[in-house]
N, C-alpha and C positions, 0 to 999 in steps of 0.2 A: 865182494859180498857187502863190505860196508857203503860202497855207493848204491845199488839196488834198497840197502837200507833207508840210506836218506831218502832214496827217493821214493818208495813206500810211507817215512812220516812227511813228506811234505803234500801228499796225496788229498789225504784229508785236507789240510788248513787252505788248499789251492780250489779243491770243490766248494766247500764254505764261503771262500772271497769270492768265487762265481755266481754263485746262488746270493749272495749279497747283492751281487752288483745287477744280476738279472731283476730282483726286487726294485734296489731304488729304480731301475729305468723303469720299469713295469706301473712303478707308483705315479714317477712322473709322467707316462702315458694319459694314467688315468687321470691325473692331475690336469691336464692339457684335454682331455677330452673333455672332464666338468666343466674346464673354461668353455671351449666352445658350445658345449651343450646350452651353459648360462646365457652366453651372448646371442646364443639362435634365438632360443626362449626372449629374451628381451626383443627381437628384434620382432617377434611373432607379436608378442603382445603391442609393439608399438604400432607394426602395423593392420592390427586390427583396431586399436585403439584410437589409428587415424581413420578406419574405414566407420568408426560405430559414431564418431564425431562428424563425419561428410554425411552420415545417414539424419545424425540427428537437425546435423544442422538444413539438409534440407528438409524434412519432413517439418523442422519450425519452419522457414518461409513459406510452404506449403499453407499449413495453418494460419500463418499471422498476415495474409493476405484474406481468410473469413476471417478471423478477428478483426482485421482492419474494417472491414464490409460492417463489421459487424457495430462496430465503435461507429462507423459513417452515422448508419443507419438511427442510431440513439441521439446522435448529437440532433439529427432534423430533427427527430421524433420529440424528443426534448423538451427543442429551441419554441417548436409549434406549439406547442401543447401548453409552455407554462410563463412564455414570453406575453407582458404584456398586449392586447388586443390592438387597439387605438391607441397606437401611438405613433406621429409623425417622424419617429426616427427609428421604425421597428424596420424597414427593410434596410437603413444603412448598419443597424445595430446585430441584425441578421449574419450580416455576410461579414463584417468583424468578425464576429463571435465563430461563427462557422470555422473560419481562416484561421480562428489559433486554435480550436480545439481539435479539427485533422490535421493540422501542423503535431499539437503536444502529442495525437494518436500514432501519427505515422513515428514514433519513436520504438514502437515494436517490432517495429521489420527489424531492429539493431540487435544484435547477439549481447548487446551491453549498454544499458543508458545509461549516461552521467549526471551526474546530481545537477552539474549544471545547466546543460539541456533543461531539464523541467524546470528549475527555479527561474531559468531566463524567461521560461514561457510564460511562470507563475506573478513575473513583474509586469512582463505586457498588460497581463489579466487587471493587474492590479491600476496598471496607468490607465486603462481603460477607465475602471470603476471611478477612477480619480476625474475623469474629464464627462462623467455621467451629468445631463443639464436638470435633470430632473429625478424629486425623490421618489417617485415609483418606478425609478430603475432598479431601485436593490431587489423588486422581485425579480428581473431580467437576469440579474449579476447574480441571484444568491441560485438562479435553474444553472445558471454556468459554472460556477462553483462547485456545483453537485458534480454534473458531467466530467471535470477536470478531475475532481477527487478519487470516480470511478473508475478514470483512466489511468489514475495513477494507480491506485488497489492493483487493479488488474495488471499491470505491468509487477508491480509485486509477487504476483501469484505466479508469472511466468520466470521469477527467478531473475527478469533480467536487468533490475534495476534496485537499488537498497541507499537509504539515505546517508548521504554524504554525515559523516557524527560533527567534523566541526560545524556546521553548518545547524545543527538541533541546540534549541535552549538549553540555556544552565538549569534543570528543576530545581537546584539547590537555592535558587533566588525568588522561589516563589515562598510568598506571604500564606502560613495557611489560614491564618487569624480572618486576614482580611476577606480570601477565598470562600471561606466562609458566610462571614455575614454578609458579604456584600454581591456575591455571584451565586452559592451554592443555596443557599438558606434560603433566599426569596423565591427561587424558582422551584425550591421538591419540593412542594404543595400541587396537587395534581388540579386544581381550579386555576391558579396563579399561574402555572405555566399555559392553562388553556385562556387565559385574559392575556398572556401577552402573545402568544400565535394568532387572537383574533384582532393585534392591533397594530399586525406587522408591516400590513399596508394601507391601511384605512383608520379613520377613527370610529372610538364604541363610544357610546352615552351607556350609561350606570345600568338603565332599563334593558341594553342590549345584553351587558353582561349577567345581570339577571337572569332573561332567560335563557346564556347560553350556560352558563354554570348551574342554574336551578337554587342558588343562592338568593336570600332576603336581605334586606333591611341594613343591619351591625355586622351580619355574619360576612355579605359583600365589602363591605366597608373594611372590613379589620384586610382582607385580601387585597384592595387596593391600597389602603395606606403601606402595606408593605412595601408590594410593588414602586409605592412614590418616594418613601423616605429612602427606598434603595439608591435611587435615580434610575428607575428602569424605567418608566412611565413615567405622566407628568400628564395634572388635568390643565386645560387648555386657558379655562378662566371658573371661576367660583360657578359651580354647578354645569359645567360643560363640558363637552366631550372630553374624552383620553386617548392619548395618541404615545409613541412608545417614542422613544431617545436614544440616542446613538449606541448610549451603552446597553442598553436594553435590548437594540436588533444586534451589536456583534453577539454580546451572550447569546440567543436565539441562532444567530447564523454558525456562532461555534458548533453549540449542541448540537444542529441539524447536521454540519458536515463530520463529526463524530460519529452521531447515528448511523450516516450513509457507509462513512469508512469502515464501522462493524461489521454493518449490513452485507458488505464486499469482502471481508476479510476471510482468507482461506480458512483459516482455524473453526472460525463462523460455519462454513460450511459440512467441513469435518462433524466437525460437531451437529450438525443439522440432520448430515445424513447417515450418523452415526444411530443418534437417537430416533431417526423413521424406522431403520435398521433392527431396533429393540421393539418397538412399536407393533412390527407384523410377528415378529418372533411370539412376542406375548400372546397375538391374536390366533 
């Protein structure tokens, strides 16, 4: 009787360690399932995340061979359009110019451009303009300057390219004093900037700026001495034409590739077609 005893109380406490132990295995089951469940999961996602990246990346060289078409196409268009006329060195200056600017284009076919890719291209440019024989090339250089600009924007827009930082000025080293008076202040005058875009390539006599500003007498006068005591212009000889100065075409070729650079920038756009966007709404 008292063994039947025992063995009626250890009845319970032996069920209980069963059911215990059924548990932890049961937990480590599950335990072992969520792992494998996590690592299918990850694997699913990698491999769609290898298939959405093979999609994308072809559907870019798809497109960036009409982009490329497309960059071709601007550069002649360009080059024709706004390349000096008569000049004995316009068809060797032609196919130069051509040669590096579908050179810096063809950088789009790349899923990544590097900074130095473009700066290298942007030195050629540069050694170019440096062995230029004549100074009515900077109308030549500053149509080229536009088109490389453009190419570059555009290569921003596609994401595939962002400027190297050490490679960007210190802004901290700029003078705002001098910025001022001596770059900013003579050109926001909306006549003074239009006197020195008429003297970018050619010279004006007083009478021409006259009639291109609609300006007289003192009131011409106070707008050119600005422009002279800048050093942006400079008249030629006492009472004779005015012609612009080195520093007067960089300022000019700065602002124009600035303008251009807006003019391309995605945000630019956004913004563009944001506001047509409001435009028909209202209407």
């Amino acid at each position: 009787m008292k063994d039947e005893s025992k063995e009626k109380e250890k009845t319970p406490e032996s069920a209980g360690t069963s059911e215990a132990t059924e548990m932890t295995e049961i937990k480590a089951i599950k335990e072992k399932l969520s792992e494998m469940h996590s690592d299918i999961k990850k694997v699913m996602e990698y491999s769609n995340r290898l298939r959405l990246e093979t999609a994308l990346e072809s559907s870019r060289q798809e497109y960036s061979n009409a982009f490329l078409n497309h960059l071709f196409d601007d550069i002649e268009t360009g080059l024709e359009r706004n390349m000096i006329k008569k000049c004995p060195e316009k068809k060797n200056c032609t196919s130069a110019f051509t040669a590096l600017l579908q050179q810096n284009a063809g950088l789009i076919k790349q899923s990544k451009v590097e900074d130095t890719l473009v700066l290298n291209n942007r030195k050629k440019l540069e050694e170019l303009r440096c062995g230029a024989p004549y100074g009515k090339c900077e109308q030549c250089f500053s149509e080229v300057s536009n088109l490389f600009v453009k190419q570059v924007n555009f290569m921003r827009s596609m994401r595939i390219y962002a400027d190297n930082q050490e490679h960007r000025p210190d802004i901290s080293a700029l003078k705002t004093g001098v910025i001022m008076s001596e770059i900013l202040e003579p050109v926001s005058n909306n006549q003074r900037l239009e006197i020195l875009r008429a003297v970018a390539f050619e010279t004006k006599s007083f009478s021409a700026f006259s009639e291109l500003t609609g300006l007289r007498g003192g009131n011409l006068l106070f707008h050119l001495q600005k422009l002279t005591e800048s050093g942006i212009i400079l008249q030629q000889h006492e009472r004779g034409d005015y012609m612009i100065t080195e520093k007067g075409f960089k300022i000019l070729q700065g602002l124009n590739e600035i303008y251009s650079s807006l003019q391309h920038s995605p945000m630019r756009e956004t913004a563009r077609k944001t506001s047509g966007e409001e435009r028909r709404v209202r209407v």
